[in-house]
C-alpha positions in Angstrom: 48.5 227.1 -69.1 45.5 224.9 -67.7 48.0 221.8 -68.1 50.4 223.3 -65.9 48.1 224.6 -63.6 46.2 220.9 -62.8 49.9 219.6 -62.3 50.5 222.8 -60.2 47.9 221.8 -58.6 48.4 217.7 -58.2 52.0 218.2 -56.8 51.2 221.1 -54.2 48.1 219.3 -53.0 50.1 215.3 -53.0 50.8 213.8 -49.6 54.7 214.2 -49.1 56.6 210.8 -48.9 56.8 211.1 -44.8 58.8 208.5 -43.1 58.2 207.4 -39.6 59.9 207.5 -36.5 61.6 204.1 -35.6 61.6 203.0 -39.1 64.5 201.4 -41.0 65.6 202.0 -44.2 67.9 199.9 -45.9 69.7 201.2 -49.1 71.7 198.8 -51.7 73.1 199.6 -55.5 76.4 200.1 -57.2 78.7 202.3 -55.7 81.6 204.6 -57.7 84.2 206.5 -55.9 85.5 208.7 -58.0 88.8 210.4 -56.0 89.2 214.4 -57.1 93.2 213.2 -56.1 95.7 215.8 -55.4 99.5 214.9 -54.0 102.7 216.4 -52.3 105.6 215.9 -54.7 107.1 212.2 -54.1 110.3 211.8 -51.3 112.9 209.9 -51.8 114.5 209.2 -48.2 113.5 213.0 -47.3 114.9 214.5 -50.5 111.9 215.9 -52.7 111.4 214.8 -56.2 109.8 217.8 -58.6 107.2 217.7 -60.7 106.1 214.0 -59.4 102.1 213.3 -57.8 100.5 210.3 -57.2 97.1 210.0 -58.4 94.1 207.4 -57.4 92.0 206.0 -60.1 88.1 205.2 -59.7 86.6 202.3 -58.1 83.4 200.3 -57.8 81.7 198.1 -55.6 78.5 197.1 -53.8 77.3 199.8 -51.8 75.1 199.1 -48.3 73.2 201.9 -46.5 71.1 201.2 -43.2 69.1 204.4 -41.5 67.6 204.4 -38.8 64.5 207.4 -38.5 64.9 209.3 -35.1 62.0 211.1 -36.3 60.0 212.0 -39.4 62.6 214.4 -40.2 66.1 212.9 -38.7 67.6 209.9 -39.0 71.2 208.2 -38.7 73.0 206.5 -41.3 75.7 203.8 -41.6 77.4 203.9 -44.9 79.6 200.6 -45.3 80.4 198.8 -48.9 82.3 195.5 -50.2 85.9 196.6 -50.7 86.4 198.9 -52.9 89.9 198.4 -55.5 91.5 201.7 -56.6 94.6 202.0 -59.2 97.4 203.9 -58.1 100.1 205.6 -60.6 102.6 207.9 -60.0 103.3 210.9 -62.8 106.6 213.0 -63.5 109.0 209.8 -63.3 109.1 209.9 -67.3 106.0 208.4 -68.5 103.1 207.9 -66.6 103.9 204.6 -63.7 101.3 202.4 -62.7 102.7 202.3 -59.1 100.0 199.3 -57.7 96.7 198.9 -56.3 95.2 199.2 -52.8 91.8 198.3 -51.5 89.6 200.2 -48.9 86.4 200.0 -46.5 85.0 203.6 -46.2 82.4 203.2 -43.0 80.7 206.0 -42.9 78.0 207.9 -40.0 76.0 210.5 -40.9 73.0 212.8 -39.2 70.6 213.1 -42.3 67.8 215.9 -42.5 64.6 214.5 -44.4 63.0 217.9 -45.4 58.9 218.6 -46.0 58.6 218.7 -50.0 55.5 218.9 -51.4 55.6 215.9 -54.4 54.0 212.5 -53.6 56.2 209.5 -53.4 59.5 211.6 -53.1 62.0 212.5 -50.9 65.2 214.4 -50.7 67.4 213.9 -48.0 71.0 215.7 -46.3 73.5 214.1 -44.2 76.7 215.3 -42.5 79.2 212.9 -40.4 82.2 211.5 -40.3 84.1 208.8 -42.3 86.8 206.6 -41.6 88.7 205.1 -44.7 91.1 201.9 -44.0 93.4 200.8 -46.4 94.4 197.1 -46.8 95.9 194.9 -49.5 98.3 197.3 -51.3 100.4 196.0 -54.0 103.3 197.5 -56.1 102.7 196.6 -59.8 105.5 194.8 -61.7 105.9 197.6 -63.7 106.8 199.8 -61.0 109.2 196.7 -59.6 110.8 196.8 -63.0 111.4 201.0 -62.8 112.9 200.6 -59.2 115.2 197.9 -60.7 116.4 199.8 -63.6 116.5 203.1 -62.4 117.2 203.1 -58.7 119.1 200.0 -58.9 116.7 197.9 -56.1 117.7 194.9 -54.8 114.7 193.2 -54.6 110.9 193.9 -54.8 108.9 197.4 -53.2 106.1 197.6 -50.6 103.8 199.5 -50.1 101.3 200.9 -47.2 98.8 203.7 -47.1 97.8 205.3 -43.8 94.0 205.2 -42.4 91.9 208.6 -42.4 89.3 209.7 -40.5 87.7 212.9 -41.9 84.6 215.0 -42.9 81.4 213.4 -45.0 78.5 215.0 -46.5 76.0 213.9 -48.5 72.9 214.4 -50.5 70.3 211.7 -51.7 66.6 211.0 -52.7 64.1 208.3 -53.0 61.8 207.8 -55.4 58.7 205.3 -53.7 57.1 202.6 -55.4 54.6 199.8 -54.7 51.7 199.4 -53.2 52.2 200.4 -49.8 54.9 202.7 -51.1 57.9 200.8 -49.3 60.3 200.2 -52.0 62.2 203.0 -53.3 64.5 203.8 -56.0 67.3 205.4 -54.4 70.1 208.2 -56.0 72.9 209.2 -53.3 76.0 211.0 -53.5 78.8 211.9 -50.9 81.5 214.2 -50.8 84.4 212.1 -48.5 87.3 213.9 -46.7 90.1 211.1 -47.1 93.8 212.0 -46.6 96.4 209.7 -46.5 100.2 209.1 -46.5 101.6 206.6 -49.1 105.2 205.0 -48.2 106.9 202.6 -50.6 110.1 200.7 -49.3 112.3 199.9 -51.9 114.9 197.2 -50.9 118.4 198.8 -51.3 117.5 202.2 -52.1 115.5 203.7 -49.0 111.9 204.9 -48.6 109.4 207.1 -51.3 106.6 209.0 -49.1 103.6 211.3 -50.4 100.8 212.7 -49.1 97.8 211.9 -51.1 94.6 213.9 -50.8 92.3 211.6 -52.2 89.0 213.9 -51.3 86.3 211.5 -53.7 82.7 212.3 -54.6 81.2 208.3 -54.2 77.7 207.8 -56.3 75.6 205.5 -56.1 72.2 204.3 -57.4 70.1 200.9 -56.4 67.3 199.9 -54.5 65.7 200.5 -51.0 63.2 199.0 -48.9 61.2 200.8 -45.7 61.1 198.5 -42.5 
C-alpha cells in the first residue's frame, strides 16, 4: 500500500508533457490500413449478381504526420503516407477471385485536442477531420483475366477504376517523450477513415461489372516523433 501510494503520489504531482503554442510536431513510423470492407452485390451491365462482394485486403506503408500547435491544447494535423497497395478479390463467383490491386494516397486534416493528464512525459491526443482517399494504378489480376475469358467469354483483357472519396476521420494517439530536453517521442496513433468508393471493371466483349465498396479502415501506426 505505501508502494502504491509514493507512485500515487509521483504521477499526480509530475509536470504534464505540455506542448507549446507554435510548435511543430513531426510524426513518422509504419503505417497499416486495415479496411473493415463491406460491398453491394456485383452488376453485371445493371443486372445484379447474388451472393457476390468485393473485399479489400490490408496494406502497409510509410506513414508521415506534421502538426502544427494552435495552442497548448489544439493543434492541426496533416496526415499524408507513401502509397499505400491494397489486394482486391471478389467472393461468390465460385471460389474466392483475386480480382487485382489498386494503390491509394489518404491525405488526411484533422483538429486534435491535447488534453491536461497528470503523468510526466505523456500525452494523449484526439483528432476529428476529414479525409480524402485517391485511387490510382489499379490492375486486374491474370487470374481474374483468365475467369472473364472462360466464363464470360471476353474478348480481350479487363480494366479497372475505383472512384475518389472524401469522407469523415477520427483519431486517437499518444506520445511517449524521451531525451533530454524531452523532444523526441515515441508515438502510437490510430484512425478510424470514412472511405466509400465505386469499383467498375470493363470487360472487352461482355459489358461493365460495378460495386460499391465500403472500405471504412482503422489505419495504425507506430514510429517516431520529434518537437520543433
Amino acid at each position: 500500500m505505501r508502494l502504491l501510494a509514493v507512485l500515487a503520489t509521483v504521477f499526480l504531482t509530475a509536470p504534464a508533457l505540455a506542448y507549446q503554442p507554435g510548435e511543430v510536431i513531426l510524426r513518422g513510423g509504419v503505417a497499416t490500413v486495415s479496411p473493415d470492407a463491406s460491398s453491394s452485390p456485383l452488376s453485371l451491365n445493371g443486372a445484379e449478381l447474388g451472393g457476390t462482394a468485393a473485399d479489400v485486403d490490408d496494406g502497409s506503408a510509410l506513414g508521415l504526420t506534421a502538426t502544427w500547435m494552435l495552442s497548448n491544447r489544439w493543434g492541426v494535423e496533416l496526415v499524408a503516407a507513401s502509397p499505400f497497395t491494397h489486394d482486391l478479390s471478389v467472393s461468390g463467383l465460385g471460389d474466392e477471385l483475386k480480382l487485382g490491386e489498386a494503390t491509394h494516397l489518404p491525405p488526411t486534416l484533422l483538429l486534435q485536442y491535447y488534453p491536461n493528464v497528470p503523468f510526466a512525459d505523456v500525452q494523449p491526443y484526439f483528432g476529428l477531420g476529414l479525409n480524402y482517399t485517391v485511387f490510382f494504378e489499379e490492375e486486374v489480376s491474370a487470374e481474374a483475366n483468365s475467369f472473364f475469358v472462360d466464363a464470360l467469354e471476353a474478348t480481350g483483357g479487363a480494366d479497372i477504376a475505383l472512384d475518389d472519396s472524401v469522407g469523415l476521420a477520427a483519431e486517437m494517439g499518444v506520445d511517449f517523450a524521451f531525451g533530454a530536453d524531452k523532444r523526441w517521442l515515441l508515438n502510437l496513433a490510430v484512425w478510424w477513415m470514412d472511405i466509400d468508393t465505386e469499383a467498375e471493371v470493363k470487360v472487352p466483349g461482355v459489358g461493365t461489372i460495378t460495386a460499391d465498396v465500403e472500405v471504412d479502415p482503422l489505419v495504425y501506426m507506430a514510429g517516431l516523433g520529434y518537437r520543433f
